[in-house]
C-alpha positions, 0 to 999 in steps of 0.5 A: 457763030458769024458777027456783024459789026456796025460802027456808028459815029454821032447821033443821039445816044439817049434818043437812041436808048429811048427809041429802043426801049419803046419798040421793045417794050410796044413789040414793034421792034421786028429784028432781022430773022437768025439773029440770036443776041445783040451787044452794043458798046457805046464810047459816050466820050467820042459818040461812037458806037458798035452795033454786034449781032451774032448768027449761027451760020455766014448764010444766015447773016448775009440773009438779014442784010436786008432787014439791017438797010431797012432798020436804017431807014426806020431811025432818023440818021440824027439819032441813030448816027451815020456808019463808018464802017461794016465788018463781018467776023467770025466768032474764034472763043466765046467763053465766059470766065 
């Protein structure tokens, strides 16, 4: 299992939430293909946020890369916020307890 990991500062966290929730809900949200789940932590107090996607294979994430810079361009930067950083990890222990 690989992760991406974006890392957003400023924005508009509710804006943000609304917009998601909008594109679920309407099926719009066309995610990039070998995702397999999302996790998003938000740090409200600082307005960063960590944008997690997990894949099953390296190929696979490096094949939705494209997909992700068109997501980009899809929200505006005032409510998505601007990265500050993109990192590639992968997953060591995955276990719930």
């Amino acid at each position: 299992m690989w992760t991406r990991v974006a890392t957003f500062e400023g924005g508009n966290q509710q804006e943000l939430q609304r917009l998601n929730e909008e594109r679920m809900q309407s099926d719009e949200m066309n995610p990039p293909e070998g995702i397999k789940r999302v996790l998003l932590l938000a740090d409200a107090d600082n307005n960063r946020r960590l944008f997690i996607s997990f894949f099953e294979s390296k190929d696979a994430m490096a094949a939705a890369e494209q997909r992700f810079e068109a997501m980009g361009d899809e929200v505006p930067e005032d409510v998505r916020g601007r990265r500050t950083s993109l990192d590639y990890y992968e997953v060591a222990l995955d276990q719930a307890l």
